[in-house]
BAZA-562796 format. One record per residue (C-alpha): residue number from 1; residue in three letters; x negated, y negated, z. Coordinates in Angstrom, 2 decimals. Each point is the difference from the previous one (the first is absolute). Example, Ala and Ser with C-alpha at 12.3 -4.5 7.8 and 13.67 -1.06 7.14 Angstrom:
<recs>
  num  residu        X        Y        Z
    1     ala   -12.30     4.50     7.80
    2     ser    -1.37    -3.44    -0.66
</recs>
This chain:
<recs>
  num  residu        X        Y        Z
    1     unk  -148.19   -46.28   135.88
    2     unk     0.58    -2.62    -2.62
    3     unk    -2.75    -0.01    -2.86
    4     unk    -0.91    -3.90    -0.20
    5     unk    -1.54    -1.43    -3.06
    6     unk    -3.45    -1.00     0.27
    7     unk     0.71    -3.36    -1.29
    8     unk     1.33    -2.89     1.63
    9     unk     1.34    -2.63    -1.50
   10     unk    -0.21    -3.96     1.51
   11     unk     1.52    -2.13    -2.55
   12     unk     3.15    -0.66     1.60
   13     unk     1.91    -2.72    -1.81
   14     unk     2.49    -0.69     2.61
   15     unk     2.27     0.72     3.02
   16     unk     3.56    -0.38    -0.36
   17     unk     2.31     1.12     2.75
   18     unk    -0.76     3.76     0.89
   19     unk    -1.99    -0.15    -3.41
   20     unk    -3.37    -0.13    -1.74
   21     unk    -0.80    -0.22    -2.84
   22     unk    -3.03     1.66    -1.59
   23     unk    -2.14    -0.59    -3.16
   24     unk    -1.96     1.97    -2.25
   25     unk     0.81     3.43     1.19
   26     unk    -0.23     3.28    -2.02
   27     unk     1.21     3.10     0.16
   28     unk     2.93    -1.04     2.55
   29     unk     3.79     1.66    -0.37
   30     unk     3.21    -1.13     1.60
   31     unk     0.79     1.58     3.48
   32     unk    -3.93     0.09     1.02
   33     unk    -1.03     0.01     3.54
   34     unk    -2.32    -2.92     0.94
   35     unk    -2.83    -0.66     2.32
   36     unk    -0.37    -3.89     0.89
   37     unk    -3.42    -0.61     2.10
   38     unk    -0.13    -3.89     1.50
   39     unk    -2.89    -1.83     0.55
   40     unk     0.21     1.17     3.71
   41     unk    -0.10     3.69    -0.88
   42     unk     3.94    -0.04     1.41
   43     unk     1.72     2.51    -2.89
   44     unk     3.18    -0.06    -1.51
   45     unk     2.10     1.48    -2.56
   46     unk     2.04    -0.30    -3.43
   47     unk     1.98     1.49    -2.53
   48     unk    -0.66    -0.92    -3.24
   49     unk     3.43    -1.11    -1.45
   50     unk    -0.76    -1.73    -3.54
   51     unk    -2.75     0.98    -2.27
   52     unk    -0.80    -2.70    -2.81
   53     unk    -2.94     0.53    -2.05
   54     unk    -2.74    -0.79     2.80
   55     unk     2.70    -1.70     2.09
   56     unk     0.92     2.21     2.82
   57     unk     2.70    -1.39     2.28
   58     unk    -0.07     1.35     3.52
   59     unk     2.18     0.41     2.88
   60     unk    -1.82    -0.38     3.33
   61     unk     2.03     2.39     2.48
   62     unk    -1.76    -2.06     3.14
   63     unk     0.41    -3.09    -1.58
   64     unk    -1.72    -2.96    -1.08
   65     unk    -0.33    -2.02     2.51
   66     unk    -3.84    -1.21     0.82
   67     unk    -0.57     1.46    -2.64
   68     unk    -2.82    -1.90    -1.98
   69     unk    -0.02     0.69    -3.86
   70     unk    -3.73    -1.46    -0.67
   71     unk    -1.08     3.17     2.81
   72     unk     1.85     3.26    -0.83
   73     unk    -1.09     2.43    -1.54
   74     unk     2.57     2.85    -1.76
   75     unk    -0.58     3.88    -0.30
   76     unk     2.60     2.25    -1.87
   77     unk     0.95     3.50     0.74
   78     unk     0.75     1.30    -3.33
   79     unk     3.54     1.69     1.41
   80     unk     3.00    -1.07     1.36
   81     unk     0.03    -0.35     3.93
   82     unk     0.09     2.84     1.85
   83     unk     1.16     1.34     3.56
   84     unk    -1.20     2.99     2.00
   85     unk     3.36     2.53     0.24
   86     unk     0.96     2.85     2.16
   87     unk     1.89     0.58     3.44
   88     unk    -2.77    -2.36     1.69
   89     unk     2.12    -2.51    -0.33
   90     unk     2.82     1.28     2.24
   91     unk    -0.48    -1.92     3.38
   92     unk    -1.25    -3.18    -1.57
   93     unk     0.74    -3.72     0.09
   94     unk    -1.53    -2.25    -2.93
   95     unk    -0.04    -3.09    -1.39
   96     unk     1.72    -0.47    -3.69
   97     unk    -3.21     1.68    -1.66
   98     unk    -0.58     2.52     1.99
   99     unk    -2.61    -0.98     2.57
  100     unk     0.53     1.14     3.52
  101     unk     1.77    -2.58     2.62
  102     unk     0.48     2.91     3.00
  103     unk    -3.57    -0.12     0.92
  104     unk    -1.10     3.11    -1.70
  105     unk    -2.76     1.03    -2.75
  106     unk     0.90    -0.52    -3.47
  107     unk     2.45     2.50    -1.54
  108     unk    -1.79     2.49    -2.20
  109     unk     1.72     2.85    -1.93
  110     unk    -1.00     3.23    -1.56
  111     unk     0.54    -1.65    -3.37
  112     unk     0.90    -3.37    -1.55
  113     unk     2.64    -1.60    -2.35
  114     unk     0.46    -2.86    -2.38
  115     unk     2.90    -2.63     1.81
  116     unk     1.21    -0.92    -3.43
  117     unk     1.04     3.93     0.34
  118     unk     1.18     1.94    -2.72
  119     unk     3.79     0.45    -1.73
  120     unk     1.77     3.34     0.50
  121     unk     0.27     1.59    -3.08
  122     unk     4.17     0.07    -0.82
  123     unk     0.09     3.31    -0.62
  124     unk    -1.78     1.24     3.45
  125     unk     2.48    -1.86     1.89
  126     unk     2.45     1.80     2.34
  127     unk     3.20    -1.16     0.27
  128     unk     0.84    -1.01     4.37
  129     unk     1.87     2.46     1.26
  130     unk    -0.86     0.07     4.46
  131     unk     1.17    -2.85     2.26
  132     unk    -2.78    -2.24     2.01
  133     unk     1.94    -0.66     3.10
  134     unk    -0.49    -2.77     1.68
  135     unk     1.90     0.05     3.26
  136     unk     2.07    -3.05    -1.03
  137     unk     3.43     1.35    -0.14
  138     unk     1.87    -3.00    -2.77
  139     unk    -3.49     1.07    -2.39
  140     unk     0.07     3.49     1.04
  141     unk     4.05     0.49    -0.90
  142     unk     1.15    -2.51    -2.82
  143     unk    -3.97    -0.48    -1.95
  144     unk    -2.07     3.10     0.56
  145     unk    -3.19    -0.64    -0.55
  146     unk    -1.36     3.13    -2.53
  147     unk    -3.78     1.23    -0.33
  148     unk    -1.49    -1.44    -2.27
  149     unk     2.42    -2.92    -0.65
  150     unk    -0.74    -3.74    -0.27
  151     unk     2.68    -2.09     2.26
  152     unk    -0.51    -3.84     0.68
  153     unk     1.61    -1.73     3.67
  154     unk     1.55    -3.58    -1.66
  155     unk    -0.30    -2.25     3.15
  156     unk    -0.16    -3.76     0.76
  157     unk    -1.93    -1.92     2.26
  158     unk     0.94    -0.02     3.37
  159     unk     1.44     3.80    -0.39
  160     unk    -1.36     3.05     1.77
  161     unk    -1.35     1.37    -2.92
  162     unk    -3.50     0.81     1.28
  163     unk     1.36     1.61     3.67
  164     unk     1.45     2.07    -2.43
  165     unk    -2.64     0.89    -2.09
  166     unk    -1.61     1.03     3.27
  167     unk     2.16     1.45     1.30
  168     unk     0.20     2.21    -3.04
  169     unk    -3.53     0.32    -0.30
  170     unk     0.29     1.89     3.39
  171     unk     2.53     2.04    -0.07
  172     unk    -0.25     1.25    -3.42
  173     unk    -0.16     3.46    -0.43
  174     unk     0.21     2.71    -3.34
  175     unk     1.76     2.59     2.23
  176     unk    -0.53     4.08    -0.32
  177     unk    -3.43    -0.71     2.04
  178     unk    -1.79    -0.94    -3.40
  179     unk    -2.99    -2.31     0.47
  180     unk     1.00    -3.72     0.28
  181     unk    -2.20    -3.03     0.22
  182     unk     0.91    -4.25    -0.69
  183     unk    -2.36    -2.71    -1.60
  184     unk     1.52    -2.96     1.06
  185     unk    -1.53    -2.97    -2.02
  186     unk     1.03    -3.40     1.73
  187     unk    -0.98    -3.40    -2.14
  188     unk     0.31    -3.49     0.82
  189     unk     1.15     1.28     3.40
  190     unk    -0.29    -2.52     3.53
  191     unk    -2.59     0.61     2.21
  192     unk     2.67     0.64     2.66
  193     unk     2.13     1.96    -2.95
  194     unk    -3.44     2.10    -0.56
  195     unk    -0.09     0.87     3.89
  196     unk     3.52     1.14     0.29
  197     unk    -0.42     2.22    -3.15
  198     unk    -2.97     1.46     1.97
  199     unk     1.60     0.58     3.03
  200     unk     3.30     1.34    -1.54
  201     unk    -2.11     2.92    -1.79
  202     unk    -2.58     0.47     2.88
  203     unk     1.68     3.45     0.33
  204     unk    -0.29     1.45    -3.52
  205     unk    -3.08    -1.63    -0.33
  206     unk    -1.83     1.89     3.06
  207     unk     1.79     3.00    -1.87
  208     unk    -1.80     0.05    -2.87
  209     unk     2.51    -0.70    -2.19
  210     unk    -0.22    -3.75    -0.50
  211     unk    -2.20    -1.92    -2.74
  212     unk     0.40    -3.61     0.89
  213     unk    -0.91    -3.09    -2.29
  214     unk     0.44    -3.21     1.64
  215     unk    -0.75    -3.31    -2.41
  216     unk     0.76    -2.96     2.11
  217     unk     1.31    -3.69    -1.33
  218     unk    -3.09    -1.10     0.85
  219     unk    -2.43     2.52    -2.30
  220     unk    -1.23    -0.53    -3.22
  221     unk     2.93    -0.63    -2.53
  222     unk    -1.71     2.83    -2.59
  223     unk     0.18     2.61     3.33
  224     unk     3.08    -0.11    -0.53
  225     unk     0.62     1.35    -3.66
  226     unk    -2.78     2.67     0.91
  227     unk     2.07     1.33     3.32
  228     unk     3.00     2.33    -1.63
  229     unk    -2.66     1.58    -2.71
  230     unk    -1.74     0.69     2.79
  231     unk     2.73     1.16     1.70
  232     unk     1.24     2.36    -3.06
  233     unk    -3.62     1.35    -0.30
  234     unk    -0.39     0.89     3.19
  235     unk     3.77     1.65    -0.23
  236     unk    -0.72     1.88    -3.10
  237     unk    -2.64     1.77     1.16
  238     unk     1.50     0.99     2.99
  239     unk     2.94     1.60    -1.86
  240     unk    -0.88     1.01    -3.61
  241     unk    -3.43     1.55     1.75
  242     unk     0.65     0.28     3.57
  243     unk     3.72     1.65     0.03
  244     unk     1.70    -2.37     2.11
  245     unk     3.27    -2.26    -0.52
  246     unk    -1.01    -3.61     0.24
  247     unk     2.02    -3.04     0.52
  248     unk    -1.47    -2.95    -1.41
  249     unk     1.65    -3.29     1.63
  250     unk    -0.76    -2.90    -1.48
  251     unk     0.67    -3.61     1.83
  252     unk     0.55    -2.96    -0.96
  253     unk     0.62     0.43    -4.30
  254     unk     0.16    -3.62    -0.30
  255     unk    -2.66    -1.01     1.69
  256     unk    -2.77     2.68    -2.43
  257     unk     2.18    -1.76    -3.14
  258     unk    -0.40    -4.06     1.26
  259     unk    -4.43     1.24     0.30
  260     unk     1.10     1.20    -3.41
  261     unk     1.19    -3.23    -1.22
  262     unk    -3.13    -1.54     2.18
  263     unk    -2.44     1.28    -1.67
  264     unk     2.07    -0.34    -3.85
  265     unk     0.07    -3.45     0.92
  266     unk    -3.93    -0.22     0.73
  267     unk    -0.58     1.82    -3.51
  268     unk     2.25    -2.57    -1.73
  269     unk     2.28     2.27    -1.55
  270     unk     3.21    -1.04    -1.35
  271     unk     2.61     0.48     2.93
  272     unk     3.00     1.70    -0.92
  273     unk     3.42     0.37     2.16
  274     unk    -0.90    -2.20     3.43
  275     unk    -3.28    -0.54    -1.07
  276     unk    -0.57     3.73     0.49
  277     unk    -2.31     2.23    -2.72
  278     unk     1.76     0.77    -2.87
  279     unk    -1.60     3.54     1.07
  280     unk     2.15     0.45     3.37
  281     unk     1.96     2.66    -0.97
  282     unk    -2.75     2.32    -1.50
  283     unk    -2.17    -1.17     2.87
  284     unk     2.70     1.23     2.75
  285     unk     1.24     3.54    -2.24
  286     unk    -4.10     0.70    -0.12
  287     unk     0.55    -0.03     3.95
  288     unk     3.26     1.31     0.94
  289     unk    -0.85     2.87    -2.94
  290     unk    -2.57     1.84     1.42
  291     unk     2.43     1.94     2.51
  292     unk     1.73     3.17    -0.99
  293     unk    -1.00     3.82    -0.17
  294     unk    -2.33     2.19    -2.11
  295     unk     1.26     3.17    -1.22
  296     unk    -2.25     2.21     0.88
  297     unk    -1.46    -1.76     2.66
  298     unk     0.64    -0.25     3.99
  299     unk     1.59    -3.61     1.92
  300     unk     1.40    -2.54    -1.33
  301     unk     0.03    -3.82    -0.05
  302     unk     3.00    -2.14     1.09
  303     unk    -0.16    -3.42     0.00
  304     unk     2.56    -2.62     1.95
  305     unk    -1.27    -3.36    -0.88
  306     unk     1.18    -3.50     2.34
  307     unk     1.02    -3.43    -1.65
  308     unk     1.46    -2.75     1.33
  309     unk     2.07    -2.11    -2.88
  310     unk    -0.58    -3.56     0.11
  311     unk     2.84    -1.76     1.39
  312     unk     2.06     3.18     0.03
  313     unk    -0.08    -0.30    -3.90
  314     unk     0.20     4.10    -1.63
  315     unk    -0.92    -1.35    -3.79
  316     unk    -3.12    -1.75     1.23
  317     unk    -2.52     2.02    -1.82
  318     unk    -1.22     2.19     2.60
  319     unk     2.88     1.66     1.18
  320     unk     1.14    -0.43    -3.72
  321     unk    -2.55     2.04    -1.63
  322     unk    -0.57     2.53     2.77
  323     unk     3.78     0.85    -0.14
  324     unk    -0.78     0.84    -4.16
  325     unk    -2.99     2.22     0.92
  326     unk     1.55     2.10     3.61
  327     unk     2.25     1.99     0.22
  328     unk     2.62    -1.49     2.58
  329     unk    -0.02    -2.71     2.54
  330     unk     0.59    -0.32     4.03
  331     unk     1.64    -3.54     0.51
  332     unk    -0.43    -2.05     3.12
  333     unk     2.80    -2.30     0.87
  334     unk    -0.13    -3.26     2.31
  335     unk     3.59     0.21     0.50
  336     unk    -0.66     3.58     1.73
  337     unk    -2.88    -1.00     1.50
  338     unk     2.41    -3.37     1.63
  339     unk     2.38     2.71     1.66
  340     unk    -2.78     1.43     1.90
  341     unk    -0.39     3.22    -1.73
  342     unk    -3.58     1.30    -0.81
  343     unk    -1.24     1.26    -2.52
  344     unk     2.60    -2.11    -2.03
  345     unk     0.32     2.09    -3.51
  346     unk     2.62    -1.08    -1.93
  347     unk     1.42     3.29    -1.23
  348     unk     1.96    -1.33    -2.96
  349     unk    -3.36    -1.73    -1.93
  350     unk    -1.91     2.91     1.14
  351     unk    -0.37     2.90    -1.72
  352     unk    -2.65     3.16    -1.05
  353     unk     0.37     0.65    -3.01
  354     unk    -2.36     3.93    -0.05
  355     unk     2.24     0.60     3.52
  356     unk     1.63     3.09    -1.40
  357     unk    -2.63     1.42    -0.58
  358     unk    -1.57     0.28     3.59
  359     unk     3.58     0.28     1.91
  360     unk     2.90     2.39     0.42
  361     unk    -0.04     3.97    -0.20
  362     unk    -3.35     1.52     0.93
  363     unk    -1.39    -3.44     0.30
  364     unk     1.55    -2.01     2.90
  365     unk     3.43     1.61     0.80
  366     unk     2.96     0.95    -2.14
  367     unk     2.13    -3.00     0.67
  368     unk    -2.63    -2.66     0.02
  369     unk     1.39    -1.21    -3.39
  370     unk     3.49     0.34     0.31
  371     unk    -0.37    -2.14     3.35
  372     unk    -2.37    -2.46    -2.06
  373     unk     2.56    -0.64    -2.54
  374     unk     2.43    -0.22     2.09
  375     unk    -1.53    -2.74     2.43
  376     unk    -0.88    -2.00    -3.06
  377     unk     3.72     0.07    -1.33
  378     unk     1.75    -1.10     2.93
  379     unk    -2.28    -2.58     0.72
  380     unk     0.35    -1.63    -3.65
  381     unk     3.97     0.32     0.96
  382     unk    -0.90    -1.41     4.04
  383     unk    -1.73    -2.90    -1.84
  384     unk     2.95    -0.80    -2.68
  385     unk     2.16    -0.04     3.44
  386     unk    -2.13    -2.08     1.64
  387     unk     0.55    -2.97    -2.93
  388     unk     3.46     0.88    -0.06
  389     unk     0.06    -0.68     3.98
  390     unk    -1.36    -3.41    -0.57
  391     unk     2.94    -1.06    -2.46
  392     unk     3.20     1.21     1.50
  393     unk    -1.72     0.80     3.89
  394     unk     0.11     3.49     1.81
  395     unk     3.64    -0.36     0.72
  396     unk     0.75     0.16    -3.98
  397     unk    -1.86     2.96    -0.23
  398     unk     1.65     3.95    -0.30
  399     unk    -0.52     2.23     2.83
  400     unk    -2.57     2.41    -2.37
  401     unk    -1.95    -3.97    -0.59
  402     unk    -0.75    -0.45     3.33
  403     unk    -1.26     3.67     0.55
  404     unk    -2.56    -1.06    -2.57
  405     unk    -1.51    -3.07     1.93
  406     unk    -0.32     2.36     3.33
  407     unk    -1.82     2.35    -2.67
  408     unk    -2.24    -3.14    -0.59
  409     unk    -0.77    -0.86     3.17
  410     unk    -0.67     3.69     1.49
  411     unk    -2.29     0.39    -3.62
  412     unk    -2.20    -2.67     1.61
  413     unk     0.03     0.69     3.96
  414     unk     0.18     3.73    -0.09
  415     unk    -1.65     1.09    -3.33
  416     unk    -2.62    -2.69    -1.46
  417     unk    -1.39    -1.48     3.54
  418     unk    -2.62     1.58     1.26
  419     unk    -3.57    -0.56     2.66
  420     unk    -2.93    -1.47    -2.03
  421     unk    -1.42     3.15     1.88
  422     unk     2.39     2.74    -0.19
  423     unk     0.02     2.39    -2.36
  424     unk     3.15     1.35    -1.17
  425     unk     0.24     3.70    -1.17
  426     unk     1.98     0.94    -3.12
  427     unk     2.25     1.92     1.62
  428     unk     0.98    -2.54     2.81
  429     unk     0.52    -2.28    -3.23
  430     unk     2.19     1.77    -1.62
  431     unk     1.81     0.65     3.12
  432     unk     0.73    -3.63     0.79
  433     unk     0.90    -0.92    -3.85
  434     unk     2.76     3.10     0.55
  435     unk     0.89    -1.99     3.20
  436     unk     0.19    -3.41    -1.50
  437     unk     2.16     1.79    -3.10
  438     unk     2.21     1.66     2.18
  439     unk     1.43    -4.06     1.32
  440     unk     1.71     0.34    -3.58
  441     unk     3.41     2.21    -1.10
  442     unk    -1.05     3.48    -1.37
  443     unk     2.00    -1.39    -3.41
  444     unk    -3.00    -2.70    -0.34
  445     unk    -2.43     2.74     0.34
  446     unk     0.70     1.22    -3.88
  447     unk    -3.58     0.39    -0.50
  448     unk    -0.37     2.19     2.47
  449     unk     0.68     4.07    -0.44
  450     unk     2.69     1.15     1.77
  451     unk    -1.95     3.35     1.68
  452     unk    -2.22    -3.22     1.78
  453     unk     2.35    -1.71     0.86
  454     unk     2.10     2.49     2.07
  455     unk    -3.17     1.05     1.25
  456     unk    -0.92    -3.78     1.86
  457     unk     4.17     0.21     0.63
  458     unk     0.78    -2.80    -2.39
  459     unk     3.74    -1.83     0.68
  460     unk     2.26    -1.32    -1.79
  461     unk     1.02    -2.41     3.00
  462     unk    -2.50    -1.43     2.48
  463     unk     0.63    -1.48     3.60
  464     unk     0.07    -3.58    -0.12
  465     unk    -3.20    -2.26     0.91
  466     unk     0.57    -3.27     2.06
  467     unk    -0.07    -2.38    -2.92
  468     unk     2.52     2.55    -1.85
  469     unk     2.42    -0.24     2.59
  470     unk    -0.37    -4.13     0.74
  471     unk     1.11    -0.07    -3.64
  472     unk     2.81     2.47     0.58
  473     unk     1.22    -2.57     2.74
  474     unk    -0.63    -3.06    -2.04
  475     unk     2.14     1.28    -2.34
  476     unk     2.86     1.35     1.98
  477     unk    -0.09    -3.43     1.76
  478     unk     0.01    -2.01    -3.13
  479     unk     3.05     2.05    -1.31
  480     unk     1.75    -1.12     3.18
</recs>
């Protein structure tokens, strides 16, 4: 229980935005958890955010509004705000700071945490060295997610990006039978966006391996900078004192970084790049940080945050300064995403940067990054191809050329497109990449080990496809 002080203070000098303002205070310190009673005996709460002399400025996580400032009256904690912790929340849905929506009692926990949370110290960090799986076979294969790893999904708007998230969130899994749970932290989200993340995880949820934060559009702006500490205390505890392997998903970036700039704005602080906080970047690295593993200690924290870039723009200064403090990237493409193919990763700007170290021998399979490499090679050449195709026009191309845009083309349909719903094992993955690499001669395969390529039976000539052999024609009959 938090220890309230016994005085209450009522000279409130004003309310501006999600703030008040409060004179004459003593005793106060930054990050302090605060009880607001209203005339009405309705209560609210704060964080203290600015501490000036007796002028305490205070961020009101319900909000202001009807709010009167002559008939408040304002208790302080002493501490930083605090959440109950343990596995009681597995099977949960809440609201951005932590209060039940599913019907349910409040969550309580066998302990509780600060939700500023605390850093890891450098030199008890484990490097990431297992693959997370998630059942996605273009993430799986070409940006392995690691334990313990940080990896952003750069989308726009209009993308799949959170049917992805989703569907990651649900099929996720640490493999060797280790425990697994997801805290999936939604903010800003639609109410109809809220109910299809709901349904989507209905199944892990009723497993008790789902910890689900939902902050809608319409909540409290503040909710929505509280929902991923949450989110990352709740996680922590799980792992570093539980022993389990915890995704933390976080959805949408953008939208906890524009209540950011919100409530900057309300302060009157000088803006910086867009009229965001000239404290973004330490703001985000204090979140995205707190993931990793303890030496010494069971679990780990991985944590795959979601932002969509305004107007598909990659040096606006969310995805900018995320990029600085991650390790690695999954990019979502619209041009993909035109052709029909879900999810639409654009392998080329994607990349996972700690990959190997959770893939290959005695970690996925032998040949996982051989075949990685590989994929990524030809399709730099399939796309050079592609722009010399629109100069001089298919017939202009070599023989070898035009192997390279079937490569393209089977990439897309046979390797990258997928169900929303289906999850795709490693192995089948691989499988299909070898099957998609096999449409090219065995002397564009250089990346590839010779023992592994006799083994999938590797040619040096391949029968013609359709469109091969309409070329073929074309250019017998042109010749004539």
């Amino acid at each position: 229980m938090t220890a309230w002080g016994e005085i209450e203070y009522t000279a409130v000098r004003e309310l501006r935005g999600p703030l008040a303002v409060v004179e004459g205070v003593s005793g106060v310190g930054w990050d302090e958890f605060v009880r607001i009673t209203l005339d009405s005996g309705e209560q609210r709460h704060g964080l203290v955010l600015e501490v000036d002399r007796e002028l305490a400025v205070v961020q009101v996580l319900e909000d202001t509004t009807g709010m009167d400032p002559d008939r408040i009256r304002m208790a302080f904690a002493g501490a930083p705000l605090r959440v109950p912790v343990g596995p009681g929340w597995l099977g949960r849905v809440c609201n951005g700071r932590g209060e039940p929506i599913d019907g349910g009692p409040p969550v309580f926990g066998e302990a509780d945490a600060a939700v500023s949370g605390n850093p890891i110290n450098p030199v008890r960090r484990e490097p990431p060295s297992e693959p997370v799986l998630t059942g996605v076979g273009a993430v799986d294969a070409l940006t392995t997610l690691v334990r313990g790893q940080k990896l952003p999904v750069f989308s726009v708007a209009g993308l799949p990006h959170l049917e992805l998230a989703a569907q990651i969130a649900a099929q996720a899994a640490a493999g060797g039978g280790e425990a697994f749970s997801v805290v999936f932290a939604g903010m800003g989200l639609t109410h109809p966006d809220a109910a299809f993340v709901r349904d989507a995880l209905e199944e892990r949820s009723a497993a008790g391996e789902l910890v689900l934060l939902l902050n809608t559009a319409d909540d409290p702006v503040i909710e929505r900078i509280l929902t991923p500490r949450v989110a990352l205390t709740v996680a922590e505890h799980l792992a570093f004192t539980g022993g389990r392997h915890v995704l933390v998903v976080l959805t949408d970036m953008t939208s906890y970084a524009e209540a950011l700039r919100e409530v900057s704005a309300a302060r009157g602080e000088v803006p910086a790049r867009r009229a965001y906080p000239g404290y973004l970047y330490s703001d985000l690295a204090s979140l995205y940080e707190r993931c990793g593993k303890i030496r010494g200690r069971p679990g780990s924290v991985t944590v795959l945050p979601v932002l969509t870039m305004p107007a598909g723009d990659i040096t606006h200064p969310v995805p900018d300064l995320t990029g600085y403090i991650t390790e690695g990237q999954i990019v979502l493409s619209r041009e993909t995403h035109a052709r029909g193919i879900y999810p639409p990763v654009d392998a080329l700007s994607s990349l996972s940067r700690l990959m190997r170290k959770g893939a290959g021998p005695g970690r996925t399979r032998p040949d996982h990054l051989d075949v990685a490499a590989q994929l990524i090679a030809a399709l730099a050449r399939a796309r050079q191809v592609r722009e010399l195709a629109d100069l001089v026009g298919q017939s202009g191309l070599s023989r070898t050329d035009r192997r390279y845009l079937d490569f393209d083309e089977a990439f897309l349909r046979d390797f990258v497109n997928q169900g929303s719903d289906e999850l795709r094992p490693l192995d089948e993955t691989l499988e299909s990449a070898w099957q998609v690499l096999l449409t090219l001669p065995r002397s564009q395969l250089s990346m590839l080990p010779t023992e592994l390529l006799d083994t999938h039976g590797a040619k040096e000539t391949l029968t013609e496809t359709p469109r091969q052999a309409s070329a073929e024609n074309h250019e017998r009959r042109a010749a004539e």
